[in-house]
N, C-alpha and C positions, 0 to 999 in steps of 0.2 A: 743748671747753676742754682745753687742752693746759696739765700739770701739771709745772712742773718744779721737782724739789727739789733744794735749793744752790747756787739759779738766780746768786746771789752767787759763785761759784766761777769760775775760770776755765774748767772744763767747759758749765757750770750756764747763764751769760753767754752763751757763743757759740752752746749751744743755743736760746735764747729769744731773741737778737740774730735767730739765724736763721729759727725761727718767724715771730715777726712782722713778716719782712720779706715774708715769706711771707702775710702774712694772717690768720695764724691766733690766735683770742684764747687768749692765754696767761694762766697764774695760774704768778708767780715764787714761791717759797716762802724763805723767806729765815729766819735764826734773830732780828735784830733791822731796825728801823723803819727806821735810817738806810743798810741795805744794799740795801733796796727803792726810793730815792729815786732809782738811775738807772732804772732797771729801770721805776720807773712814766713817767718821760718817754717810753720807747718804746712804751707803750700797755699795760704787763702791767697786772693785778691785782693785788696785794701780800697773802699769804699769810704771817703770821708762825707760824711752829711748830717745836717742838725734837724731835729725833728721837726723847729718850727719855720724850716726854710724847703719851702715848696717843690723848688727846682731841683737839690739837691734828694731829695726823698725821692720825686720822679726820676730822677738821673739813676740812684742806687738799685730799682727795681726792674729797670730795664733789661730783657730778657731772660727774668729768672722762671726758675720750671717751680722752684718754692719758695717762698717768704716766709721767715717767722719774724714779728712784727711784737716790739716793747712800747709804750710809752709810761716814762716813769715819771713817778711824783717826783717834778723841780725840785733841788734844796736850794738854798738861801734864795729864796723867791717870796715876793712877800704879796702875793696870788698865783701859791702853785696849782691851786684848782681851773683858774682860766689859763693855764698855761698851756697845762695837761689838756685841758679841751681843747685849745688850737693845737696841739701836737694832735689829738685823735681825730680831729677834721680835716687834719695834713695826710696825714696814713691813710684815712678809708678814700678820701677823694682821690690821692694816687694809686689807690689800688682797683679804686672802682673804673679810674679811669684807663687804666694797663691790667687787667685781672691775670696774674700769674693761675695756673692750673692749679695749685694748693698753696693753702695760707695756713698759718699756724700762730693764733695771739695769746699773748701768753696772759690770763687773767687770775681772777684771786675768789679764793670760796668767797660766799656770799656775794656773787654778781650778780645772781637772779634777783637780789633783793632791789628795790627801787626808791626806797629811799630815809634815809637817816641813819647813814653805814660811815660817814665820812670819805679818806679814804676809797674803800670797794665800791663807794657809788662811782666812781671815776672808774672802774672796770666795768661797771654795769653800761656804761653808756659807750665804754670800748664795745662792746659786745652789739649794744646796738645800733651802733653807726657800721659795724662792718658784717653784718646779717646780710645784708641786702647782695653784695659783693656776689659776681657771679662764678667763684671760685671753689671748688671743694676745700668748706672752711673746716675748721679743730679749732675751741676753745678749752687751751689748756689752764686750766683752775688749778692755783697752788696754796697749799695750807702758808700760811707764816715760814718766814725763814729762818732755819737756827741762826743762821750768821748776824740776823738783827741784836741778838744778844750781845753781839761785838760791840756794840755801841755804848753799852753801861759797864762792859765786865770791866776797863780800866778804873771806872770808880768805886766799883764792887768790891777790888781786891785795895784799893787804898785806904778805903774806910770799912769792910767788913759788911757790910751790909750790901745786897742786891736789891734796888728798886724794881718791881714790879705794876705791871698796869694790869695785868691779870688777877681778878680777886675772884672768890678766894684765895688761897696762895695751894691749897691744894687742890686745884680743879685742874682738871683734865683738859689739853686742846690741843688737836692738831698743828703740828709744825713738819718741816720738812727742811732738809740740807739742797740750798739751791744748786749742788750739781748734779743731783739725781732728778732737778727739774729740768736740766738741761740737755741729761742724758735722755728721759723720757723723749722729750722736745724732737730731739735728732729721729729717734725711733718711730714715731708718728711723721714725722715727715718724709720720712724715706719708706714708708708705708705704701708698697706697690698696687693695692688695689683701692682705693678712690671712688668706685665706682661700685663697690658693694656697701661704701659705708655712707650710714645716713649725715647730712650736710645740712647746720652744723654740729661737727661731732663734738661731745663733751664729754673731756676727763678729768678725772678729780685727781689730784696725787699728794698724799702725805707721807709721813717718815714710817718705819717698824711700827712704830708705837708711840700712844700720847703721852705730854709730860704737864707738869707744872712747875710752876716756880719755883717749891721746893726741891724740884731734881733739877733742876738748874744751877741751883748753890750751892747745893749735896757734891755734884759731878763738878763741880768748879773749885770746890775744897778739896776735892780729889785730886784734880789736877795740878794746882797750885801749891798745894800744899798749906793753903793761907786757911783760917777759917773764914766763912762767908756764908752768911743767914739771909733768908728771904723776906722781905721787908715789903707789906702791900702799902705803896705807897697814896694816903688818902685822897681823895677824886679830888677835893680842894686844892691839892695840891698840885693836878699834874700840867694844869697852864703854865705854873708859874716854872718848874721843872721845865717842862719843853723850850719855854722860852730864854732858860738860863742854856739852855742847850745849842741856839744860836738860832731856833726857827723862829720865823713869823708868827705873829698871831695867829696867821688863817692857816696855817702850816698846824700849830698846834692845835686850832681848832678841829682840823679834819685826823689826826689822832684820837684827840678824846671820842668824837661820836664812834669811831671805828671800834674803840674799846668799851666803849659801854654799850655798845652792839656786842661786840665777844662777850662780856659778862654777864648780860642776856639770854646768853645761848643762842643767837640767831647765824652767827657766824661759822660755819660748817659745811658739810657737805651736801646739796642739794639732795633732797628725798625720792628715790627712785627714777632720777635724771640720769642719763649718762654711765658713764665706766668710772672704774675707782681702779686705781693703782698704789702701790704701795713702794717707795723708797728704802735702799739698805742701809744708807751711812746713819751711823747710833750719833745721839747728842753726841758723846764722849768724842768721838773724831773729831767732830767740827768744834766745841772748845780746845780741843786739845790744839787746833791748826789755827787757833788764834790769840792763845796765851804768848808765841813766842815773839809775836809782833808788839803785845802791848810789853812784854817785858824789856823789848828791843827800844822801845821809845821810851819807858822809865828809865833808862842805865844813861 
């Protein structure tokens, strides 16, 4: 039985899409009823459980041969930092205490860093709470997700301008389409020899090739048809942005460090650690699959 929690996610999704194409019987974990209803058409199991409820996380891992294992950054929490760490104190203690034969947690480049990453430090410490685990682990490391650009493109195309937190607006960084994370995901966990690979394993995975903000509003005028110009939006400003946004203080607080870590350059792919993989879906597919949503809610 193959475990996957946030099977609802767009990571979570293309891992259990993949699985069960594959054969294999899957148990989707999902937080409520109606997020399992596609998820059961393709033959999963339907697991309902919340990360920060003990019983329900031990109950979901029960008798699996693999776990891949989320905890995500809370929104409208206004301490998703201690959130996130009781969710990752919930996960490694159910896991340390039931150890499935393979784990698989899904992390974020710069997790080896330890501290003043925002954000990625809360993967760093994923990481090291479930080291210990006596499970053949995988720490999958994921570049940024194109889909995060969903977020701004509705106000990009209203006012013509793209804000940016990437400066300069022509630098290069790693991103990746989260279903080719997810695809990965399945792949390494149905990985049948365990035993030849060193534990824990570490793969890095980003998209074809890196972009910047410029090819984000380039490719978004493309597809829209609208014009829309990259706009680095200055550091003064981006608390007050985030929190027109609808997060927390600490919410925005743990963005900005994350991105004044990326504009640093520290954020990347660890230096001669691990495997590196490379994803096929181009930017252009994944705006393209999220223009017709925001057009669908303008009309």
């Amino acid at each position: 039985m193959f475990v996957v929690f946030g099977a609802s996610g767009n990571v979570g999704n293309a891992t259990a899409v993949r699985l069960r194409e594959a054969g294999r019987a899957v148990r989707a974990v999902v937080r409520l009823e109606q997020q399992g209803e596609h998820l059961a058409t393709l033959g999963c199991e339907i697991a309902i459980a919340e990360l920060t409820d003990r019983a329900s996380v031990a109950k979901a891992i029960e008798g699996a041969d693999a776990v891949q294992i989320l905890c995500p950054v809370p929104h409208a929490d206004h301490h998703p930092a201690n959130t996130m760490r009781h969710m990752i104190d919930i996960a490694a203690d159910a896991l340390r205490a039931n150890p499935p034969p393979r784990i698989l947690a899904l992390s974020d480049y710069g997790a080896e860093l330890d501290r003043d990453t925002g954000i990625t430090l809360l993967f760093h410490e994923l990481e090291a709470q479930l080291r210990p685990v006596t499970s053949h682990l995988t720490f999958l490391r994921a570049a940024e997700h194109m889909q995060n650009w969903g977020r701004v493109v509705p106000a990009a195309l209203a006012a013509g301008a793209l804000p940016s937190l990437h400066h300069p607006l022509d630098k290069l960084f790693p991103t990746v389409a989260a279903q080719d994370v997810g695809r990965l995901a399945a792949d390494l966990l149905m990985d049948n020899d365990p035993d030849g690979e060193v534990s824990p394993r570490i793969v890095s995975i980003e998209g074809p090739q890196r972009i910047s903000a410029l090819d984000v509003a380039r490719k978004l005028s493309e597809l829209s048809g609208r014009a829309v110009a990259a706009q680095a939006l200055p550091r003064q400003a981006w608390t007050a942005m985030l929190l027109r946004a609808g997060l927390s203080f600490n919410h925005a607080q743990l963005i900005t460090d994350l991105y004044d870590t990326h504009n640093d350059g520290r954020i990347d792919v660890e230096a001669g650690v691990g495997e590196r993989r490379f994803g096929t879906t181009p930017l252009a597919e994944v705006l393209a699959s999220i223009l017709p949503r925001v057009e669908a809610a303008a009309s």
